[in-house]
N, C-alpha and C positions, 0 to 999 in steps of 0.2 A: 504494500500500500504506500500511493505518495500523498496524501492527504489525511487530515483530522481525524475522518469517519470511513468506516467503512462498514459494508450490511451483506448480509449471508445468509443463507435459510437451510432451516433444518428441517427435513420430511420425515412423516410420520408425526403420531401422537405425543405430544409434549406434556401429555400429562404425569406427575413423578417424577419427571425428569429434572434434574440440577443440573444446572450451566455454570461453568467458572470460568476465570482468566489466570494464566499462568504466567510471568513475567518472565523473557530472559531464561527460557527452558533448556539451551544450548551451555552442556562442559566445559567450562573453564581449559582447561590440560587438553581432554581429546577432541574437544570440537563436536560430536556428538550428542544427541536431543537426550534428555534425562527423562528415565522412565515418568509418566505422567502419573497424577492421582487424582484420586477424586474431593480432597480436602479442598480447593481451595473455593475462593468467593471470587465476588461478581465485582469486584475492584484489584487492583494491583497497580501500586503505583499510581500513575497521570493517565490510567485507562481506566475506564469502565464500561461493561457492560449491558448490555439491555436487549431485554428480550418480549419480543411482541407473540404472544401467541395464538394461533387462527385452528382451525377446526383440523385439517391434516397436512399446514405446514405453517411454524413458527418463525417468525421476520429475528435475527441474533444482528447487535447492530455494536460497535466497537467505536471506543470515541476516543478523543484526546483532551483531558484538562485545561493543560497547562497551554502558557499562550507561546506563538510564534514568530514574535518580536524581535527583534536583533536588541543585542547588550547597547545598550547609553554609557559612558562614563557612570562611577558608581549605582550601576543600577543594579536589582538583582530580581530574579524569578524571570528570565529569558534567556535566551540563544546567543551563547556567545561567539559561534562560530553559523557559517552559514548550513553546513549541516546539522537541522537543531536534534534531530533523531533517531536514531538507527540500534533501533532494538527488536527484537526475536519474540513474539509471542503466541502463546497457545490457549485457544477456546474448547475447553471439554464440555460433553453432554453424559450424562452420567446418570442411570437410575438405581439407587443406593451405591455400592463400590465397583459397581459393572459397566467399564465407558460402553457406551454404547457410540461413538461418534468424536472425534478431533480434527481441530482446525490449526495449518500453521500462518502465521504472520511474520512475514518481513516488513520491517516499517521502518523508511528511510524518509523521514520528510525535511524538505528543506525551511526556511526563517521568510516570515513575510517580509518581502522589500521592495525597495524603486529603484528606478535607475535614477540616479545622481550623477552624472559621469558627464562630459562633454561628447553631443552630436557630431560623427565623423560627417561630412559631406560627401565624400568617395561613397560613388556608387559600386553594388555588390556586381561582379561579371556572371554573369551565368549563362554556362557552356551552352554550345548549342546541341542540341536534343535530340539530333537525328545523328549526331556524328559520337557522343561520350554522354553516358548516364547522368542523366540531371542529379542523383544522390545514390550513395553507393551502399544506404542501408534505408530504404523505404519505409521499415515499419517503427521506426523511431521517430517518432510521434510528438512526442511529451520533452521539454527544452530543462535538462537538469536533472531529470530522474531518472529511473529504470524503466522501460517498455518491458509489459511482463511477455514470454517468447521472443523474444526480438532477441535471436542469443548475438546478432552483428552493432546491437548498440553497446558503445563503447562507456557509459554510463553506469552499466551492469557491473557488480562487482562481482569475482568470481563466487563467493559464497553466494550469492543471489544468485547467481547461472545455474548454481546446482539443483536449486528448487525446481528448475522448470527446464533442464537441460536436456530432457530426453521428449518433449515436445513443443521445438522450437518450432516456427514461420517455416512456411519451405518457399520454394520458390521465386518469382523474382520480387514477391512484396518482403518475404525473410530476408534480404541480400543477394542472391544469386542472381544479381543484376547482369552476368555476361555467362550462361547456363551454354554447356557444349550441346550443340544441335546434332538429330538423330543425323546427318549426312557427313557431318566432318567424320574422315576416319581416324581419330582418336577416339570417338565415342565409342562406349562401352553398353550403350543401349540398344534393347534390340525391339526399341519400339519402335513403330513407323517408318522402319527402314524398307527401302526398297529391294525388287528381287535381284537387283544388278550388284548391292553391296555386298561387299567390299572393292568390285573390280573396278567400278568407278563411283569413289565419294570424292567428296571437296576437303584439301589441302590449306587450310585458312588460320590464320590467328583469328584468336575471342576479340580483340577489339575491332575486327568487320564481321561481328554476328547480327545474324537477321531481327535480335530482339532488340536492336537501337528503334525500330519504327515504332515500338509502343513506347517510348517517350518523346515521343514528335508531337510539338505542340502545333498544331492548326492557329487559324485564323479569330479574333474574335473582334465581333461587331457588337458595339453599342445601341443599345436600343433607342428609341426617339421618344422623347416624352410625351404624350399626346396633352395637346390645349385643355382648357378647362371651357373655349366656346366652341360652341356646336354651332351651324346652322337650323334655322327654322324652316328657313324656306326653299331648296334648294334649287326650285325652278318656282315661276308664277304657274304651272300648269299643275302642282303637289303644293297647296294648300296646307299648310297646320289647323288640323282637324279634331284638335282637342286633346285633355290629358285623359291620361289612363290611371289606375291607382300605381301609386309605386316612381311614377314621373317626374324627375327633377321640374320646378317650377322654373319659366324663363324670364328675364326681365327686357324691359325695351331693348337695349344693347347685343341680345344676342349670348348673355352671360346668365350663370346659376345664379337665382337668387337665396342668399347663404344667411342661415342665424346659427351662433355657435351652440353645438352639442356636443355629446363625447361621445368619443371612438370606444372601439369594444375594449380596450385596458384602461378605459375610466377619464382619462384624459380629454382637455374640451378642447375643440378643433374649430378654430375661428369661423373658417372657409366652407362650412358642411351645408349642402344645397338642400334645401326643405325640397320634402316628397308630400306629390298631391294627394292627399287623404290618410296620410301619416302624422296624427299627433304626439308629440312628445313634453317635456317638462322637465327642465337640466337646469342645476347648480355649478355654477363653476367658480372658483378661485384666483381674485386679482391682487394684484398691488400696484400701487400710484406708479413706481415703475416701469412693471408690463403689462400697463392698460391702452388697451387701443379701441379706437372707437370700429363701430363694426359698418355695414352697408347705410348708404345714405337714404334718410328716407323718403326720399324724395324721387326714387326709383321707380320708374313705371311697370308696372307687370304684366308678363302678357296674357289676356283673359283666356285662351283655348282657343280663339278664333280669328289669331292675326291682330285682335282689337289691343288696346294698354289703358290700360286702369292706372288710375293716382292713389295712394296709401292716403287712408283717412287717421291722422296720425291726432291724438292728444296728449299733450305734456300735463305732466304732475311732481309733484313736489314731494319726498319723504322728509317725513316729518319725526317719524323714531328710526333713527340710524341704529340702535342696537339689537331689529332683527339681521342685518344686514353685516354688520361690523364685527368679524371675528375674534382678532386680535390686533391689540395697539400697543406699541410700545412708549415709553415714558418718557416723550420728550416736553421740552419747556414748548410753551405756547409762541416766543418769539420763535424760537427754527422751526416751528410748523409749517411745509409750506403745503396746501389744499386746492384742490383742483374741483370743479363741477363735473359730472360724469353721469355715466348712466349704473342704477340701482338692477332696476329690471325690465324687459320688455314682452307684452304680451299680445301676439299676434291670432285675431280670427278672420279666418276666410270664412267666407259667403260663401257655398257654391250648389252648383245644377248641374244634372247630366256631368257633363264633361269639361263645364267650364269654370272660372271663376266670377264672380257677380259683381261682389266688395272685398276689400281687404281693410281692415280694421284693427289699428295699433296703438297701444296705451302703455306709453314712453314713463317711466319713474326716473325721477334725475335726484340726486342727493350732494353730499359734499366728503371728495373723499380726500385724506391727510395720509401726508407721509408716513412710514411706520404702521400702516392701518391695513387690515386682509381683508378684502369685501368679498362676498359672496355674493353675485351674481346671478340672477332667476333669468330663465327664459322660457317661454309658454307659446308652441304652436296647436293649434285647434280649431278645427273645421267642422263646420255647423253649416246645415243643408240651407238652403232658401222655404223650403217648405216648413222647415222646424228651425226656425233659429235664436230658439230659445234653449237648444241642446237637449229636444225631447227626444224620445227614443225611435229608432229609425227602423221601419218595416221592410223597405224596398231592396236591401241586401241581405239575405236572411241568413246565410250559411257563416261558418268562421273565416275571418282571414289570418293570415299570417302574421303573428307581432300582435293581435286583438288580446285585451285581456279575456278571460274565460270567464264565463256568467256561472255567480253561483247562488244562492240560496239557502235560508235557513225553515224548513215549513216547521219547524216547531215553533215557533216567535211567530207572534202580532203581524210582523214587520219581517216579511221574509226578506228582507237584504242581506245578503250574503258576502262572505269572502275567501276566495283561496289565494294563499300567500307565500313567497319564502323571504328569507332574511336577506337584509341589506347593510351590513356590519358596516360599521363607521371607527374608527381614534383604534381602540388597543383592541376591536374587532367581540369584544364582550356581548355576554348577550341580554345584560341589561340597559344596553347601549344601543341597539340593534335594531334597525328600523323597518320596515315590510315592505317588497315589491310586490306587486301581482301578478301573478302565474300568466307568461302571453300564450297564446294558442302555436302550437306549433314549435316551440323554443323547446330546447331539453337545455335544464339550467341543473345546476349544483351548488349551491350556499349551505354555508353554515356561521356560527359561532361559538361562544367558549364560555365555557360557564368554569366559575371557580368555587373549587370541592376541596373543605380541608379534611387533613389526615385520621380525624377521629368522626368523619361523616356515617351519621346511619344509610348504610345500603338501603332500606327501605324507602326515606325518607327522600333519598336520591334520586330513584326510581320513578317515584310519585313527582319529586319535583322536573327532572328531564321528563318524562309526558306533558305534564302542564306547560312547558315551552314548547313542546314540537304539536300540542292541539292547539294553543293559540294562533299557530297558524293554517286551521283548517276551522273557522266558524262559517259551516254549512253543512247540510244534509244532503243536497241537490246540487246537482252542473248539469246546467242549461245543451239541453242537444244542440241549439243555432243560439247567433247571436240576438236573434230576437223573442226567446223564449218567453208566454207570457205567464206572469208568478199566479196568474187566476186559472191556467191549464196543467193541472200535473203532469200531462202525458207530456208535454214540450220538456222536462226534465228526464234526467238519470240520479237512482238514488246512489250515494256514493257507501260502494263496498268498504266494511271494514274489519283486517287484521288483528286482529285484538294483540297489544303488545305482552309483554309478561307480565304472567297474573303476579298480581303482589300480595296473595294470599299461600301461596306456595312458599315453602319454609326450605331459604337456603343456605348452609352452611359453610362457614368460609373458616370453619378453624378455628376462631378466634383472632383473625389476624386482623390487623387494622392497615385502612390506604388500602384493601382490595373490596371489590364489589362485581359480583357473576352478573351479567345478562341484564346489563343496565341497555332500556333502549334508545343506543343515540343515534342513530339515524331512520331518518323519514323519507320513506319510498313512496312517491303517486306515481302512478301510471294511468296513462290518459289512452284510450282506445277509439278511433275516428276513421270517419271512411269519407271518400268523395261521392257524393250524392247525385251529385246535379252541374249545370252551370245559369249566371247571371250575364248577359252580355258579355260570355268568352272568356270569365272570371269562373273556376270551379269553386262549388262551394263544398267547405266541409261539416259535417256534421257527427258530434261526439257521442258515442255507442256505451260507453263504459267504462269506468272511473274507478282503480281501487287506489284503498292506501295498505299499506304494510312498515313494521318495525325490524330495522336490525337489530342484535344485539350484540353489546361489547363485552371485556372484561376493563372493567376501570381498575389501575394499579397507580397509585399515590407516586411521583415520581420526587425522588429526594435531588435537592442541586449537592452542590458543595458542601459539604461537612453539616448539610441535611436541617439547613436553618433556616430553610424555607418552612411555615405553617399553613401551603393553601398552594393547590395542584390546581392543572387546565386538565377540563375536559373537553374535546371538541363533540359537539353535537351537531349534524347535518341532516339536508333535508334537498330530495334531488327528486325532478321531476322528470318522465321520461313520455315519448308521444307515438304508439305503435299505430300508421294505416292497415286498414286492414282493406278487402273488397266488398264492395255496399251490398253485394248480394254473394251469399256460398257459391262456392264451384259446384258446379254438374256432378254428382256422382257417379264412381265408378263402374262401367258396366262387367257384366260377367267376362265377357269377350276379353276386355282390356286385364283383367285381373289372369284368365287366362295366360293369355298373350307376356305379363311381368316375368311368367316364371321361366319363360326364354327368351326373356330381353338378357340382350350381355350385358349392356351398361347399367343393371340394375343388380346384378348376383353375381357371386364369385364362382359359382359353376354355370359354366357357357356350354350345352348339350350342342346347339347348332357348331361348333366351332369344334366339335371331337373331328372332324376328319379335314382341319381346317387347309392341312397344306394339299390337298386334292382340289380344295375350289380355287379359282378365279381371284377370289381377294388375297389368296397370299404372294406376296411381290418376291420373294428371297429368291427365288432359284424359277428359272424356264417352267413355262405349264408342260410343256413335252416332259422336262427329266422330271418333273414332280411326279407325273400321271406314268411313267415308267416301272418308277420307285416303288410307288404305291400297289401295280401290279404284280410288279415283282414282290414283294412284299404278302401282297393275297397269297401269290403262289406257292411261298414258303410254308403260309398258314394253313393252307390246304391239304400241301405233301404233309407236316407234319401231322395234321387230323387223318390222312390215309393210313401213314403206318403206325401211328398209335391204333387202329384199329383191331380185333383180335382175328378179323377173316383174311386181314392181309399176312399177318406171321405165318398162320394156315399154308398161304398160297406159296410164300417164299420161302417156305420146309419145302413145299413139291418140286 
């Protein structure tokens, strides 16, 4: 290992079983591994152990303490040399005195550093590729360590070789970068040789061997970036005929018109073109700094039909800066210096069919000061002409893609419903932890971290992780289509449910404390949907069937450093997953066809058609003449042999 950590797994049943670490198992005098035992623990030294264990294989995971540091003038507890570690260790599995499994460790890790040094300007030469081998050990990889097989990196020390010395790299990625070819006659190969050799091979040195052309570099072309404007119109005879869902909206210019959102790693992206009937709602992160103003608005947009619309734009004033206002630092009120800016902006489109009607924006401006984090709102949403009061909409019935999922509670008054996962925010807690809404079509995964001290009742555990993973399912029903009405039952599905561990079941843990069996921290939905239909060349989908289910873990109280921590993470998660299926069963199978499988080849490992296969047509190996020869001749064998096994032929050939 050249690194910290390293992880291993152990198969089979880990129940009973003891795991230790050995430090430094290797003879002093002979050099030699000392017989192992099963005494020791699950520390030695700046290593510790940890062992994750799963139904029938256990995750064994190896760490390093101490840090990686290079030595300071009187510093101490670091690396005073750039090799900070180079020790030998062993992981036993052991149930009672009987190893049942050992692991060896080399571990050579080097001291975190920078280059400090002064930048050469000489450029590197590097040979040309078709004439002498670009590198003359290819699988040395890793700049300073050991490549494990790689026995031509010169990094290796020999006691390191030894461990892996009898299955090194072959080949030309192992080193054998100028490999004797089957035709030189030195080779000692008697593969692919021809039937002329030896009387005529090639007389050549290795440095004009034919394997210089796999390191021949080619040609390479830079791609062209593509604009970010498009055409509208590309002739007056092809019209702009309107948006589709999903369609960048365009402005007079011929350019996306853009409000910043975040990209998929969380990040807000100034320049992100709003999609026609894609609402969103983003926070994002400034400072007086790197605050730029966004699209003017004063921007014409193009309605769907060639036409441009003006933003019906009204400014406002915040007046409580400390929804807004993250953090501030402590400066005097002279160096303050504060700019006018924008707080947030909320954008609604009007629209019909395929166009847009109005566009409607309501600007917040506030005052933002140096040293100050503002968080930033931005709100796109689209609202029909026919309901534009944001009532609920009949005319697209099925799901779209990115739609949140309609749910329902029929037990309540007030069936509004919701299905949820977590949206962890600061140190990702899950008292902290805020809810997105499950979109239709996303397979998502969230979680959070609950913290469990060492003398936690199991039970009381138990009972508290459910109460976080149902808080985010308050609903009984999920809406088949998005416009499921809460006064028809039959528009819903009721939502299946897994019942997690019962916490009536009496389980025993020994006495020990910091463990807990079959705590359930992860939450499984699975959403089941089929394509039903289409709306104007839009398929819709509609949901067939909703379950939930619980994992279970074992929770193991993890000690840091000399075990002075009072309070362990547990991660608890909750992942949605979205199976199509087809809106109506397949055709069942008829007798014929069921027949017919049990001499299909491609479905069984005994092929009855294929018993006399080199007699037919399909087999290519050898002439249909000498096949259909063979094969005669062969009957004929079978035949003589059945004649005189017979007892009237001995008979005959007595007389």
């Amino acid at each position: 290992m050249s690194g910290p950590r390293v992880n291993s797994f152990f198969l089979g049943n880990s129940s009973g079983v003891n795991f230790s670490i050995i430090l430094s198992p290797r003879d002093e005098e002979t050099g030699k591994l000392q017989l192992a035992n099963c005494s020791g623990s699950k520390r030695a030294g700046d290593w510790n152990l940890d062992v994750t264990p799963g139904m029938s294989t256990s995750k064994v995971t190896v760490s390093l303490t101490r840090t990686l540091e290079l030595c300071l003038p009187n510093a101490t507890e670091c690396c005073p040399s750039p090799l900070c570690v180079v020790e030998t260790l062993q992981v036993l599995a052991c149930r009672g005195s009987v190893m049942l499994a050992q692991l060896l460790i080399q571990a050579e890790i080097f001291a975190n550093s920078s280059f400090s040094g002064n930048v050469s300007e000489s450029a590197t030469i590097i040979p040309n590729q078709a004439f002498k081998p670009l590198g003359s050990c290819p699988c040395n990889l890793t700049a300073g360590a050991c490549d494990i097989r790689c026995c031509c990196d010169l990094e290796c020390t020999p006691d390191l070789q030894q461990l892996f010395s009898g299955s090194c790299l072959t080949g030309v990625f192992g080193g054998d970068v100028n490999p004797p070819f089957d035709q030189l006659c030195s080779s000692q190969s008697m593969e692919y040789i021809p039937e002329w050799f030896p009387l005529l091979c090639v007389q050549s040195s290795l440095d004009n061997t034919p394997f210089l052309g796999y390191f021949y570099h080619g040609s390479v072309s830079t791609s062209k970036v593509p604009s970010f404007k498009i055409p509208l119109q590309t002739s007056p005879e092809k019209p702009f005929t309107g948006y589709r869902e999903g369609d960048p909206i365009i402005t007079e210019e011929d350019e996306y018109f853009t409000v910043p959102q975040q990209s998929t790693v969380g990040q807000c992206v100034g320049s992100a073109p709003v999609a026609y009937l894609h609402n969103f709602d983003v926070k994002c992160l400034t400072s007086l700094d790197s605050y730029k103003e966004g699209l003017p608005h004063d921007v014409r947009i193009n309605a769907g039909t060639a036409d441009f619309i003006q933003q019906n734009v009204v400014y406002r004033t915040i007046t409580d800066r400390g929804k807004f206002i993250t953090e501030s630092e402590g400066l005097s009120a002279a160096e303050v210096l504060c700019q006018n800016v924008t707080f947030a902006e909320h954008y609604k489109f009007i629209w019909k069919d395929a166009n847009i009607e109005q566009v409607n924006v309501t600007v917040f401006l506030g005052s933002l000061c140096d040293g100050e984090i503002l968080t930033q709102r931005f709100t796109v949403e689209f609202l029909s002409l026919k309901h534009p009061n944001g009532e609920e909409l009949f005319e697209n019935p099925g799901y779209q893609a990115g739609k949140p999922v309609r749910a329902a509670n029929m037990n309540n008054s007030d069936p509004l419903g919701s299905l949820n996962i977590w949206q962890p925010a600061g140190r990702g807690l899950c008292a902290s932890a805020a809810y997105r809404p499950v979109l239709f079509g996303v397979d998502s995964y969230s979680g959070c971290v609950l913290e469990v001290g060492i003398n936690e009742d199991c039970s009381f555990l138990r009972g508290n992780v459910t109460e976080k993973l149902n808080a985010l399912i308050q609903a009984t029903h999920i809406g088949k289509r998005d416009n499921s009405s809460y006064s028809d039952l039959n528009d819903w599905v009721e939502i299946i449910h897994l019942d997690p561990f019962n916490s009536d079941t009496n389980v025993s843990t020994g006495g020990l404390k910091g463990i807990c069996p079959d705590i359930p921290a992860n939450l499984n939905i699975r959403i089941i949907f089929a394509t039903v239909g289409a709306v104007q060349g839009i398929p819709q989908q509609q949901i067939l069937a909703v379950q939930i289910s619980y994992s279970t873990v074992l929770w193991q109280f993890q000690c840091g450093i000399g075990c002075k921590n009072t309070f362990s993470f547990l991660p608890i998660t909750a992942s949605v997953q979205f199976f199509e299926v087809p809106a109506q069963p397949p055709p069942p199978v008829t007798r014929y066809q069921k027949i017919y499988a049990e001499f299909d080849c491609n479905q069984n490992d005994v092929c009855w058609p294929q018993l006399l296969y080199p007699l037919t047509r399909f087999y290519t190996g050898e002439p249909y003449s000498q096949c259909l020869a063979k094969g005669l001749f062969l009957a004929f064998l079978v035949l003589l042999a059945a004649i005189m096994s017979n007892p009237w032929f001995s008979k005959l050939w007595k007389r």
